[in-house]
BAVEXDREN-724261 format. One record per atom (N, C-alpha, C, CB): residue in one letter; atom name; residue number from 1; y, z, x. Coordinates in steps of 0.1 Angstrom, whole numbers, plus 5000, padded with zeros to 4 digits. Each point is the difference from the previous one (the first is absolute). Glycine has a CB too. Layout:
NODE r  a   k   py   pz   px
NODE a CA NUM    Y    Z    X
...
//
This chain:
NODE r  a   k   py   pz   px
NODE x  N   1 6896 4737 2731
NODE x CA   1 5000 5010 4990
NODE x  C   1 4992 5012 5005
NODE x CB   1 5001 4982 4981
NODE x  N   2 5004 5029 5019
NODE x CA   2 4993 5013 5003
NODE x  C   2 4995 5007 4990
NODE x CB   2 5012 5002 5016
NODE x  N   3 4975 5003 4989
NODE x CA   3 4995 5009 4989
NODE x  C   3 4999 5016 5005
NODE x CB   3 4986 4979 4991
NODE x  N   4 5018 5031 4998
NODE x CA   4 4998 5015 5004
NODE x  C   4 4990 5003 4989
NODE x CB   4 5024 5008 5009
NODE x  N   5 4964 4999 4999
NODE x CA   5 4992 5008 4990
NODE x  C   5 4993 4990 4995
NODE x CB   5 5015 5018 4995
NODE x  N   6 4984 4964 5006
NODE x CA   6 4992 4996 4996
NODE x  C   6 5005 4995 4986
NODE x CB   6 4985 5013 5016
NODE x  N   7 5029 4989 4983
NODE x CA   7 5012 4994 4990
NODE x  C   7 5009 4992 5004
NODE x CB   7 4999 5017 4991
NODE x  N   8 5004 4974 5001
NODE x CA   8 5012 4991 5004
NODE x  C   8 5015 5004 5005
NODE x CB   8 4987 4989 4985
NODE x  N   9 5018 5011 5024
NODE x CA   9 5015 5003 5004
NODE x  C   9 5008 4992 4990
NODE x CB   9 4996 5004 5027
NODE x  N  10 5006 4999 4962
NODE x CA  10 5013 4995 4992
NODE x  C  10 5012 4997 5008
NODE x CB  10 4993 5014 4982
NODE x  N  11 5010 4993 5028
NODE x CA  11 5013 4996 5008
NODE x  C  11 5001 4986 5004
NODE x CB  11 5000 5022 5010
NODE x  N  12 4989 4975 4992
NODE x CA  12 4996 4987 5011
NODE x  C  12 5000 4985 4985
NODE x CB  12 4977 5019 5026
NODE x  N  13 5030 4974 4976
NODE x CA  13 5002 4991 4994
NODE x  C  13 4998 4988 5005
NODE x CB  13 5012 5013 4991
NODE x  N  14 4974 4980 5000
NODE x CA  14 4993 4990 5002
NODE x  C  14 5009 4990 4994
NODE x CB  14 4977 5012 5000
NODE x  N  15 5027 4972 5005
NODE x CA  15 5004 4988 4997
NODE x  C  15 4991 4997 4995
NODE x CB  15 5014 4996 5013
NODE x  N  16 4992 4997 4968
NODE x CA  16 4986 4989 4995
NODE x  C  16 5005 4984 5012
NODE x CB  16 4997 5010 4962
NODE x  N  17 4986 4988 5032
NODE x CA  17 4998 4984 5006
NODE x  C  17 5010 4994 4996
NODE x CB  17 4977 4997 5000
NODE x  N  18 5027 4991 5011
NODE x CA  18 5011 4991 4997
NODE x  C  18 4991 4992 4990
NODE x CB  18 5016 4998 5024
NODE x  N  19 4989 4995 4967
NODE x CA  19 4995 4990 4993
NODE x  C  19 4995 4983 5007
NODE x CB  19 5016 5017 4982
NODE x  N  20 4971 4983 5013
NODE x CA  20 4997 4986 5011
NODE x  C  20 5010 4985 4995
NODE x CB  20 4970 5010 5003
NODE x  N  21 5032 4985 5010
NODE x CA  21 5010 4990 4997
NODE x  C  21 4995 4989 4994
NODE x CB  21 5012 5007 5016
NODE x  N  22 4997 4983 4970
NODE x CA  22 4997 4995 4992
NODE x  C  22 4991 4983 5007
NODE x CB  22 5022 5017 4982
NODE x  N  23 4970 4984 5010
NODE x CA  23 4989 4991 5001
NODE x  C  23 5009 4981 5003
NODE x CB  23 4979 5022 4980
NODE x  N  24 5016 4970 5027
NODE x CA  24 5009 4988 5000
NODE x  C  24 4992 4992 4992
NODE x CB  24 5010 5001 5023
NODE x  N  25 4997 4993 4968
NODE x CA  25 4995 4991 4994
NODE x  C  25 5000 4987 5000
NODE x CB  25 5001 5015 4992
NODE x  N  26 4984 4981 5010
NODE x CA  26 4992 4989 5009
NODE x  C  26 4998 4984 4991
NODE x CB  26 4985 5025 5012
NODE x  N  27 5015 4982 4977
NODE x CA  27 4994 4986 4990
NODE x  C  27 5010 5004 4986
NODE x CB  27 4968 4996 5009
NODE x  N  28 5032 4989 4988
NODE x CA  28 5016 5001 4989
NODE x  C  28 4994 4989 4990
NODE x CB  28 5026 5003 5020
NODE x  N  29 4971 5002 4965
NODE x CA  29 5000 4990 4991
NODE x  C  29 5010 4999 4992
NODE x CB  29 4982 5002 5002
NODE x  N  30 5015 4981 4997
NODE x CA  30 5009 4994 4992
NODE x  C  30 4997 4988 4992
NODE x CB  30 5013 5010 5015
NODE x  N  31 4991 4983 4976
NODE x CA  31 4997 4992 4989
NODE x  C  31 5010 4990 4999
NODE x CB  31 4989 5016 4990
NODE x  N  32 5001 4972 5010
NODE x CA  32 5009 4984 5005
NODE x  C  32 5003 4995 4991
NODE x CB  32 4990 4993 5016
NODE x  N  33 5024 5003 4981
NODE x CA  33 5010 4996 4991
NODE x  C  33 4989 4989 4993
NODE x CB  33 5028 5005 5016
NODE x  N  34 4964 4988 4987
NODE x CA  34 4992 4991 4992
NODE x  C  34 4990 4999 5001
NODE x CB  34 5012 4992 4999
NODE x  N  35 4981 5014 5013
NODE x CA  35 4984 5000 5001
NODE x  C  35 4994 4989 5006
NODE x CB  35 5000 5011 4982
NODE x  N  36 4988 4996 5023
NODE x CA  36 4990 4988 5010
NODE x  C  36 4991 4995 4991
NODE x CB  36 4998 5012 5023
NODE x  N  37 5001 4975 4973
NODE x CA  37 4991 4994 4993
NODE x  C  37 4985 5002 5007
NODE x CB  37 5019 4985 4992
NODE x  N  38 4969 5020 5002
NODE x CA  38 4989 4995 5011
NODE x  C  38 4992 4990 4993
NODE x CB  38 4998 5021 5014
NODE x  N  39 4990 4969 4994
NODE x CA  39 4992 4993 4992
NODE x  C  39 5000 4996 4988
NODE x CB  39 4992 5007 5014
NODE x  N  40 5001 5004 4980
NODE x CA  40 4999 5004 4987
NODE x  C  40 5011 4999 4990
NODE x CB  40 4984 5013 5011
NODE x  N  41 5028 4987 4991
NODE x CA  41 5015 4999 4995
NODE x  C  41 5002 5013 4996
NODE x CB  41 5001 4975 4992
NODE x  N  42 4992 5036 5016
NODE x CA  42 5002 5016 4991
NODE x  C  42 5017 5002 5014
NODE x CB  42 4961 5016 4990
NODE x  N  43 5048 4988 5002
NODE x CA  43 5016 5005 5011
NODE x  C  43 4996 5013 5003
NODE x CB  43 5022 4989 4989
NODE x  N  44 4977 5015 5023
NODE x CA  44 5005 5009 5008
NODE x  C  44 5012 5005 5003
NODE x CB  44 4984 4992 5005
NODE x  N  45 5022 5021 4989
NODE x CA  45 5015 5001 5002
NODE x  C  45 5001 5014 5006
NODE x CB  45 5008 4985 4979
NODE x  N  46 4982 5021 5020
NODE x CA  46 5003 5015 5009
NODE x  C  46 4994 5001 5013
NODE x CB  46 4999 5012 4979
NODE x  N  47 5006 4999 5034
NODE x CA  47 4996 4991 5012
NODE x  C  47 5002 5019 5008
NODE x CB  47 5013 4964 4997
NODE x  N  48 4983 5030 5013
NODE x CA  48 5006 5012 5013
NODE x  C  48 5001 4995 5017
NODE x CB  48 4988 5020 4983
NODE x  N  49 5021 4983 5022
NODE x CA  49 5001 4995 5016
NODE x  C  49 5001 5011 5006
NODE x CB  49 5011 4980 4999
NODE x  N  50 4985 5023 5010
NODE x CA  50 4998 5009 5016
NODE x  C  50 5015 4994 5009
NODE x CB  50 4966 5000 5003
NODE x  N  51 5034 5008 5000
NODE x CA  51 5010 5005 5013
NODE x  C  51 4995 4991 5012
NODE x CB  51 5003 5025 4993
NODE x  N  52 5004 4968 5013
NODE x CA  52 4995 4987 5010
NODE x  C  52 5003 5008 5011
NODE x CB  52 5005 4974 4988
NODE x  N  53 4986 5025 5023
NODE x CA  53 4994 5004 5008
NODE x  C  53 5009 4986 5011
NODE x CB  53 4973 5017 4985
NODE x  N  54 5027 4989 5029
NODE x CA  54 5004 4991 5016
NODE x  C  54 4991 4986 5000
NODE x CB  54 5002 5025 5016
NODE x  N  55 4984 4983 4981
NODE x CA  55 4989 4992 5002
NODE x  C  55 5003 4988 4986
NODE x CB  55 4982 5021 5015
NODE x  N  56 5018 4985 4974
NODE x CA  56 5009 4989 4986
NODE x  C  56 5010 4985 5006
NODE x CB  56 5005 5028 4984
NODE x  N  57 5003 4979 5021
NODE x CA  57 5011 4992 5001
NODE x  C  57 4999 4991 5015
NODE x CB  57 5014 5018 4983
NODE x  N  58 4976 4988 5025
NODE x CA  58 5000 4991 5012
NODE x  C  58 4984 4992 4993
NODE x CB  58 5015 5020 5027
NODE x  N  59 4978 4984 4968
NODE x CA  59 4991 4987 5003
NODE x  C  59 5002 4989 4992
NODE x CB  59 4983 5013 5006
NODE x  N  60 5026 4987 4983
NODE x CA  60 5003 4981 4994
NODE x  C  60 5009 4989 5013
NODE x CB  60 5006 5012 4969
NODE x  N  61 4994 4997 5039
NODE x CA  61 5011 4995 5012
NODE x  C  61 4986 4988 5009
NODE x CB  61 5022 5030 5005
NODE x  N  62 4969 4974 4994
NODE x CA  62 4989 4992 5007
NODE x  C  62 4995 4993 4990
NODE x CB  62 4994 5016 5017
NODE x  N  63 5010 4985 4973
NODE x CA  63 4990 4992 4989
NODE x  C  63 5003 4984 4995
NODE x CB  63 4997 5026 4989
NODE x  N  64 4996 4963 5016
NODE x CA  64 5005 4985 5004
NODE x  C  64 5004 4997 4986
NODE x CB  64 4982 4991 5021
NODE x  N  65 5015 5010 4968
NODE x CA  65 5014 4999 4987
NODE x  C  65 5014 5005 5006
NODE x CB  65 4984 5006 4977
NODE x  N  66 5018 5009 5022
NODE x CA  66 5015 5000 5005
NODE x  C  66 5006 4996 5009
NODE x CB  66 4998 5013 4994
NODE x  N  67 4996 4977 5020
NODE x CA  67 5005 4998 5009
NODE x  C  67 5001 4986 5001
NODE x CB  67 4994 5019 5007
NODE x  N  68 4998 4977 4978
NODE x CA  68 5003 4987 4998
NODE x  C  68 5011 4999 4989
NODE x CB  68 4976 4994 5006
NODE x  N  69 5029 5018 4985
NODE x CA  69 5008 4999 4993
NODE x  C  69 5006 5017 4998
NODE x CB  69 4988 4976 4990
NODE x  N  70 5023 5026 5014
NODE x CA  70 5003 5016 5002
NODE x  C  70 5004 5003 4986
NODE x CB  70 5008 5000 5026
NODE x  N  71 4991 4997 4961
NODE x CA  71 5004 5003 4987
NODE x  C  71 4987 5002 4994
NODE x CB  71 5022 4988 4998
NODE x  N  72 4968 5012 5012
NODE x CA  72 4981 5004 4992
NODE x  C  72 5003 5016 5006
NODE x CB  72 4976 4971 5004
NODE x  N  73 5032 5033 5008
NODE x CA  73 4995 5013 5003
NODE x  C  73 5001 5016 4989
NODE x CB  73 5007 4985 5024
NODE x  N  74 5004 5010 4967
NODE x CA  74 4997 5012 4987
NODE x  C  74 4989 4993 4992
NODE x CB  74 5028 5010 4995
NODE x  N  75 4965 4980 5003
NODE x CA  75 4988 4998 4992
NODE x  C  75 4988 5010 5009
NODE x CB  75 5008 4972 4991
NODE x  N  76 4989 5024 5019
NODE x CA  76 4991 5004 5012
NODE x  C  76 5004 5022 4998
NODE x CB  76 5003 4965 5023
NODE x  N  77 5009 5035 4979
NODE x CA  77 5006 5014 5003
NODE x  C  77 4998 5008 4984
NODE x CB  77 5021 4990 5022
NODE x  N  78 4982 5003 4969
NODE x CA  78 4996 5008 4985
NODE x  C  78 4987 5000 4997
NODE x CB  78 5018 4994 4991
NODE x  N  79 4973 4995 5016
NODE x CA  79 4986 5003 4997
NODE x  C  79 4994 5013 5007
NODE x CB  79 4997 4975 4997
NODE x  N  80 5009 5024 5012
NODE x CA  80 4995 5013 5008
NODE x  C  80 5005 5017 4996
NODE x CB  80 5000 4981 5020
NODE x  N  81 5011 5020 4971
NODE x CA  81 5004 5008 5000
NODE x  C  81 5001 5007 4979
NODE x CB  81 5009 4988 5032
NODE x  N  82 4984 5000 4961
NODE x CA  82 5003 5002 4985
NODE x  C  82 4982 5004 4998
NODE x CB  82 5026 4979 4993
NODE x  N  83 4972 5032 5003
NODE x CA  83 4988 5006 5000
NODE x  C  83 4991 4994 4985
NODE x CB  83 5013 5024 5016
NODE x  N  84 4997 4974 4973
NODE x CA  84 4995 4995 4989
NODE x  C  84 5003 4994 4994
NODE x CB  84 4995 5009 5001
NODE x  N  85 5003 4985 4990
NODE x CA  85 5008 4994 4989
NODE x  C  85 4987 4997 4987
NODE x CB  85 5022 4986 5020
NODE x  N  86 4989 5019 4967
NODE x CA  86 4981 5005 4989
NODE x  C  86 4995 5002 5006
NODE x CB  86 4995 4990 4986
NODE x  N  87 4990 5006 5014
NODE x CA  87 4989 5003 5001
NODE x  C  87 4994 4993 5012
NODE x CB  87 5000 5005 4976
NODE x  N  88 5009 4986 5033
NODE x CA  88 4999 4996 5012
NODE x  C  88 5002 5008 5012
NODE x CB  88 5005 4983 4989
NODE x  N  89 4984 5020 5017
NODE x CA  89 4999 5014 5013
NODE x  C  89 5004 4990 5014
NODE x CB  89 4975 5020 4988
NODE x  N  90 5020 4965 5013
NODE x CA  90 4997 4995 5014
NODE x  C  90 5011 4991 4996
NODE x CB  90 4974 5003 5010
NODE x  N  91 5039 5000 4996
NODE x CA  91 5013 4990 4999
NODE x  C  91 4998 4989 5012
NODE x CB  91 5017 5020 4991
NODE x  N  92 4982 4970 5008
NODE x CA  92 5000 4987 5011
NODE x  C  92 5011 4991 5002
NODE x CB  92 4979 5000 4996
NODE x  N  93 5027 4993 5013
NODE x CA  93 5011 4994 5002
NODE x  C  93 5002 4994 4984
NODE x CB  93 4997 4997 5028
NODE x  N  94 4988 4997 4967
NODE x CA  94 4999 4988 4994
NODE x  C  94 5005 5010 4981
NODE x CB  94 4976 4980 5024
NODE x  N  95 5023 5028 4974
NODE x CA  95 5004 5011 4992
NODE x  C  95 5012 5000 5001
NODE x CB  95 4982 5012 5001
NODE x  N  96 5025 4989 5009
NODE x CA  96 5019 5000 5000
NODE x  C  96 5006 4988 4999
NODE x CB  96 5002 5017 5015
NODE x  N  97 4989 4975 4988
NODE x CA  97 5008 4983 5000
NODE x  C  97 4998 4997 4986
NODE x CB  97 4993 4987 5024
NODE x  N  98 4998 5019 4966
NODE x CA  98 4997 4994 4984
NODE x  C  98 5010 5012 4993
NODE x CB  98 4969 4988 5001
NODE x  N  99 5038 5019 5005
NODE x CA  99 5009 5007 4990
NODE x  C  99 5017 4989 4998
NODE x CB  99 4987 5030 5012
NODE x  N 100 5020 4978 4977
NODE x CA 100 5007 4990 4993
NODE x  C 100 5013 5007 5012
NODE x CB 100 4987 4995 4967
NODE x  N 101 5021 4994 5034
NODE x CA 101 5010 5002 5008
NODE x  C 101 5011 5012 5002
NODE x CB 101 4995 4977 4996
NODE x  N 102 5007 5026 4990
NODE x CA 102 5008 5014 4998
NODE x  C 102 4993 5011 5005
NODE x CB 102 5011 4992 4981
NODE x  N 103 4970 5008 5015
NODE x CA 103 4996 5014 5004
NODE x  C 103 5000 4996 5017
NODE x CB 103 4983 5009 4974
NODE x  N 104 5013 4980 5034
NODE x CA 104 5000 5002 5014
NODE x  C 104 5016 5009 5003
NODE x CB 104 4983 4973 5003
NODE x  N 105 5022 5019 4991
NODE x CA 105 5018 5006 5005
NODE x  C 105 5001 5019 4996
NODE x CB 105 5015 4970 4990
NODE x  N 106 4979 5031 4999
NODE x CA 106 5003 5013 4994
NODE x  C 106 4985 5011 5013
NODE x CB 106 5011 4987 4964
NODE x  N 107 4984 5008 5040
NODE x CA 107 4991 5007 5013
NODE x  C 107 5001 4996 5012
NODE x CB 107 4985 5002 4987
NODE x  N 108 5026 4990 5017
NODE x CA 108 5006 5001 5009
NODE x  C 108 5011 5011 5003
NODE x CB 108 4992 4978 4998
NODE x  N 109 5010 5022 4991
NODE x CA 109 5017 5011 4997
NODE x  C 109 4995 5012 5003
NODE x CB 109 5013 4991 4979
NODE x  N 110 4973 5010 5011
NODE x CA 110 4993 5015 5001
NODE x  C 110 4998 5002 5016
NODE x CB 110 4985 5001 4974
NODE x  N 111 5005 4990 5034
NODE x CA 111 4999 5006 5011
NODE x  C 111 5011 5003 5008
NODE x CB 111 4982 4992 4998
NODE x  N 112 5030 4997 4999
NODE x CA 112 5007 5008 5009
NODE x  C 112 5007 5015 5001
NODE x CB 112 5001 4978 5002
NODE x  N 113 5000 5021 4987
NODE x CA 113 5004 5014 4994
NODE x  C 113 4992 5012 5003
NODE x CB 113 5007 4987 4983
NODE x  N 114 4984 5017 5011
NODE x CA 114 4989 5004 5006
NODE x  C 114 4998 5001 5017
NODE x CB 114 4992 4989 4977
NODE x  N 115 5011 5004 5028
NODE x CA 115 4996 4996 5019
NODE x  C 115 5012 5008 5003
NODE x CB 115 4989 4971 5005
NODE x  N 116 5022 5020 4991
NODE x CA 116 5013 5001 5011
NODE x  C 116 5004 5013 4992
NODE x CB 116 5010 4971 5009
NODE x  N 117 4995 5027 4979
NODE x CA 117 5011 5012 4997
NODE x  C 117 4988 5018 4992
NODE x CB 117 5027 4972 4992
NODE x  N 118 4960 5025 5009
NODE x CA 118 4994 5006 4992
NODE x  C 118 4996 5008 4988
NODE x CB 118 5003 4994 5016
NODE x  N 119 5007 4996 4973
NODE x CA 119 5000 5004 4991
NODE x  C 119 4997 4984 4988
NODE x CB 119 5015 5025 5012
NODE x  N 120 4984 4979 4974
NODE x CA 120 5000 4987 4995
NODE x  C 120 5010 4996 4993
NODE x CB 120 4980 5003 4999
NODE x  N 121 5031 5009 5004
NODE x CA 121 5014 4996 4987
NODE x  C 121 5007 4994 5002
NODE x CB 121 5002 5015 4995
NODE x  N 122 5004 4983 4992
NODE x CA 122 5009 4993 5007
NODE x  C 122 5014 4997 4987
NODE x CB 122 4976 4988 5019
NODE x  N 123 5033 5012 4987
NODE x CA 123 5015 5002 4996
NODE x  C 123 5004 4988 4989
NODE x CB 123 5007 5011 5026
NODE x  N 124 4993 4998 4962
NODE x CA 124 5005 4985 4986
NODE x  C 124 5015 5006 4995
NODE x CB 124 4971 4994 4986
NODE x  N 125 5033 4993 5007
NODE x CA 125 5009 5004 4990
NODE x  C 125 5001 4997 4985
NODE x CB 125 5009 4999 5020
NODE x  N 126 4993 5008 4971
NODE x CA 126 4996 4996 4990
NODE x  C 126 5013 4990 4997
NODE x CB 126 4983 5022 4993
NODE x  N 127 5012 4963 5000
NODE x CA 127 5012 4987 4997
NODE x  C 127 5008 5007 4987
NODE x CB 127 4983 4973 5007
NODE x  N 128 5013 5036 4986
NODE x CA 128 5007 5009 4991
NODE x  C 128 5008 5007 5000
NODE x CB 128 4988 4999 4995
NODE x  N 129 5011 5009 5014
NODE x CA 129 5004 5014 4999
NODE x  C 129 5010 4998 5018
NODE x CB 129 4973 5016 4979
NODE x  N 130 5022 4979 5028
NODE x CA 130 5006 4999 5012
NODE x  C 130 4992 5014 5008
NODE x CB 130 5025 4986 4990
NODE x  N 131 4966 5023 5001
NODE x CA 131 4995 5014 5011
NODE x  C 131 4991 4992 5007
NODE x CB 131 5000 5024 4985
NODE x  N 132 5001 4981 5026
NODE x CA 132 4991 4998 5012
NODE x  C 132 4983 5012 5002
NODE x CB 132 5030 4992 5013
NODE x  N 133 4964 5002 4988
NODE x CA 133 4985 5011 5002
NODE x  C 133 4992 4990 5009
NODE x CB 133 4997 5014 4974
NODE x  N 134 4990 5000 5028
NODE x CA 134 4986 4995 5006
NODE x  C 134 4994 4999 4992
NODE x CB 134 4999 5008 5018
NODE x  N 135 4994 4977 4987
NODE x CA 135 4983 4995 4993
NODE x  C 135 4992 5004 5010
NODE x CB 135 5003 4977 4988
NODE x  N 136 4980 5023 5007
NODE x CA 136 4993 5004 5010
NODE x  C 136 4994 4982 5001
NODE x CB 136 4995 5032 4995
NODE x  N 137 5003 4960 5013
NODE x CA 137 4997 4985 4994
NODE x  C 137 4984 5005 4997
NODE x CB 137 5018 4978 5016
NODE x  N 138 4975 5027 4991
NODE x CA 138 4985 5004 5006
NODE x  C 138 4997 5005 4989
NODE x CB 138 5000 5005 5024
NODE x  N 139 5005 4997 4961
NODE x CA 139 4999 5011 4990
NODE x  C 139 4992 4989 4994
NODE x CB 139 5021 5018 4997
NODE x  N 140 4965 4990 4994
NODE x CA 140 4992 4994 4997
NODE x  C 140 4992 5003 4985
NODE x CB 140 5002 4996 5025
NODE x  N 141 5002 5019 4975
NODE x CA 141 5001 5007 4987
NODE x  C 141 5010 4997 4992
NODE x CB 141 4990 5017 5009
NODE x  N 142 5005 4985 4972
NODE x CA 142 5011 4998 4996
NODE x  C 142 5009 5007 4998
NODE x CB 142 4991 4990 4995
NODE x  N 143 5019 5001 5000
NODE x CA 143 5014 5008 5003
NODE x  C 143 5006 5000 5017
NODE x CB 143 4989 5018 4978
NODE x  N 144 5003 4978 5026
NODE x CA 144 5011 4997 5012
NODE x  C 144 4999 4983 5006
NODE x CB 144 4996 5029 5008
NODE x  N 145 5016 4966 5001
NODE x CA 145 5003 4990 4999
NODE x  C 145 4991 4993 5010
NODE x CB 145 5021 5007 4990
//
Protein backbone atom coordinates (compact mmCIF):
# COMPACT_ATOMS: atom_id res chain seq x y z
CA UNK A 1 0.00 0.00 0.00
CA UNK A 2 1.40 3.51 -0.83
CA UNK A 3 0.99 6.50 0.88
CA UNK A 4 0.98 10.34 -0.70
CA UNK A 5 1.13 13.16 1.60
CA UNK A 6 0.81 10.93 4.51
CA UNK A 7 -2.80 9.62 3.00
CA UNK A 8 -3.86 6.45 1.95
CA UNK A 9 -3.52 5.59 -1.94
CA UNK A 10 -7.20 4.46 -2.57
CA UNK A 11 -5.85 2.97 -5.84
CA UNK A 12 -3.98 0.34 -4.06
CA UNK A 13 -6.31 -2.45 -3.01
CA UNK A 14 -5.76 -4.24 0.19
CA UNK A 15 -7.05 -8.23 0.28
CA UNK A 16 -9.17 -9.06 3.53
CA UNK A 17 -7.72 -11.94 5.68
CA UNK A 18 -8.51 -15.40 4.39
CA UNK A 19 -10.74 -16.77 7.03
CA UNK A 20 -8.96 -19.24 9.55
CA UNK A 21 -9.56 -22.81 8.69
CA UNK A 22 -12.33 -24.68 10.59
CA UNK A 23 -11.33 -26.02 13.90
CA UNK A 24 -11.19 -30.31 13.98
CA UNK A 25 -13.25 -31.73 16.17
CA UNK A 26 -11.54 -33.72 18.81
CA UNK A 27 -14.19 -35.02 21.38
CA UNK A 28 -17.77 -36.22 20.47
CA UNK A 29 -20.67 -36.67 22.97
CA UNK A 30 -23.00 -39.06 23.12
CA UNK A 31 -25.68 -40.97 25.26
CA UNK A 32 -25.89 -44.81 25.85
CA UNK A 33 -28.96 -46.45 24.66
CA UNK A 34 -29.19 -47.78 28.45
CA UNK A 35 -26.64 -46.55 30.69
CA UNK A 36 -23.65 -47.51 32.97
CA UNK A 37 -24.90 -48.63 36.21
CA UNK A 38 -22.37 -47.53 38.96
CA UNK A 39 -22.07 -48.95 42.65
CA UNK A 40 -24.53 -46.99 44.01
CA UNK A 41 -27.21 -48.20 41.25
CA UNK A 42 -27.29 -44.28 40.09
CA UNK A 43 -27.31 -44.98 35.51
CA UNK A 44 -25.03 -43.07 33.77
CA UNK A 45 -26.33 -42.35 30.20
CA UNK A 46 -24.55 -39.25 28.92
CA UNK A 47 -20.84 -39.58 27.89
CA UNK A 48 -17.99 -38.11 25.55
CA UNK A 49 -14.94 -39.89 23.58
CA UNK A 50 -11.74 -38.27 22.11
CA UNK A 51 -10.38 -38.96 18.92
CA UNK A 52 -7.89 -42.07 19.37
CA UNK A 53 -4.59 -41.26 18.89
CA UNK A 54 -1.44 -44.07 17.09
CA UNK A 55 -0.29 -44.31 20.55
CA UNK A 56 -4.45 -45.43 21.55
CA UNK A 57 -4.58 -48.13 19.28
CA UNK A 58 -1.02 -49.57 19.42
CA UNK A 59 -0.71 -49.90 23.19
CA UNK A 60 -3.78 -52.63 23.92
CA UNK A 61 -1.55 -54.61 21.39
CA UNK A 62 1.07 -55.24 24.39
CA UNK A 63 -1.50 -55.48 26.98
CA UNK A 64 -1.37 -59.49 28.37
CA UNK A 65 -5.56 -59.56 28.44
CA UNK A 66 -5.64 -58.88 24.63
CA UNK A 67 -3.03 -61.21 23.83
CA UNK A 68 -4.58 -63.59 25.93
CA UNK A 69 -7.93 -62.88 24.31
CA UNK A 70 -8.05 -60.46 21.15
CA UNK A 71 -12.03 -59.53 21.77
CA UNK A 72 -10.72 -57.57 25.26
CA UNK A 73 -8.83 -55.14 22.79
CA UNK A 74 -12.06 -52.60 22.18
CA UNK A 75 -12.62 -53.04 26.12
CA UNK A 76 -8.77 -51.96 26.83
CA UNK A 77 -9.12 -49.45 23.39
CA UNK A 78 -12.61 -47.67 24.69
CA UNK A 79 -11.15 -47.22 28.04
CA UNK A 80 -8.59 -45.24 26.67
CA UNK A 81 -10.38 -43.29 24.43
CA UNK A 82 -14.24 -42.53 26.21
CA UNK A 83 -13.41 -39.39 28.34
CA UNK A 84 -16.77 -39.79 30.42
CA UNK A 85 -19.64 -41.15 31.25
CA UNK A 86 -22.16 -39.05 33.99
CA UNK A 87 -20.31 -38.02 36.41
CA UNK A 88 -17.47 -40.68 35.92
CA UNK A 89 -14.14 -38.69 34.75
CA UNK A 90 -11.51 -41.88 35.27
CA UNK A 91 -12.88 -44.63 32.72
CA UNK A 92 -11.03 -48.06 33.48
CA UNK A 93 -11.06 -51.24 31.55
CA UNK A 94 -13.12 -52.48 34.52
CA UNK A 95 -15.97 -49.50 33.76
CA UNK A 96 -16.38 -50.92 30.04
CA UNK A 97 -16.65 -54.52 31.00
CA UNK A 98 -19.77 -53.50 33.61
CA UNK A 99 -21.63 -51.71 30.71
CA UNK A 100 -24.78 -53.50 29.28
CA UNK A 101 -24.04 -55.23 25.96
CA UNK A 102 -25.94 -52.95 23.52
CA UNK A 103 -24.22 -49.74 25.01
CA UNK A 104 -20.58 -51.64 24.54
CA UNK A 105 -21.82 -52.27 20.78
CA UNK A 106 -23.44 -48.76 20.45
CA UNK A 107 -19.46 -47.22 21.43
CA UNK A 108 -17.94 -49.36 19.44
CA UNK A 109 -19.97 -48.04 16.41
CA UNK A 110 -19.33 -44.49 17.71
CA UNK A 111 -15.62 -44.89 17.72
CA UNK A 112 -15.46 -46.16 14.69
CA UNK A 113 -17.22 -43.68 13.15
CA UNK A 114 -15.75 -40.93 14.68
CA UNK A 115 -11.95 -42.62 13.90
CA UNK A 116 -12.38 -44.06 10.51
CA UNK A 117 -15.15 -42.11 8.68
CA UNK A 118 -15.15 -38.84 11.02
CA UNK A 119 -18.34 -38.22 11.51
CA UNK A 120 -21.25 -39.67 13.86
CA UNK A 121 -24.06 -40.11 11.25
CA UNK A 122 -25.44 -42.23 10.08
CA UNK A 123 -27.95 -43.31 7.23
CA UNK A 124 -31.79 -44.47 8.36
CA UNK A 125 -34.90 -45.29 6.80
CA UNK A 126 -37.99 -44.50 8.05
CA UNK A 127 -40.27 -48.43 8.25
CA UNK A 128 -43.20 -45.88 7.28
CA UNK A 129 -42.67 -43.78 4.96
CA UNK A 130 -39.71 -45.59 3.12
CA UNK A 131 -37.73 -41.65 3.24
CA UNK A 132 -34.31 -42.22 3.83
CA UNK A 133 -32.30 -39.47 6.33
CA UNK A 134 -29.35 -38.78 8.74
CA UNK A 135 -29.23 -39.48 12.53
CA UNK A 136 -26.61 -38.03 14.44
CA UNK A 137 -26.15 -41.48 16.92
CA UNK A 138 -23.67 -39.13 19.26
CA UNK A 139 -26.89 -36.79 19.73
CA UNK A 140 -27.49 -36.24 23.22
CA UNK A 141 -29.74 -33.21 23.49
CA UNK A 142 -33.27 -33.39 23.23
CA UNK A 143 -34.86 -33.82 20.34
CA UNK A 144 -32.18 -35.45 18.72
CA UNK A 145 -31.64 -39.15 18.24
Amino acid sequence: MRRRNGDLDLDTVVAPAAPPPPRLQTEFTFQLPRGYVDEDGQVHRDGSMRLATARDELAPLIDVRVKQNPAYLSVVLLSLVVTRIGTITTIRTETIERLFASDLAFLQDLYRRINAEGHTLAEVTCPNCDTSFDVDLAGSRLGES
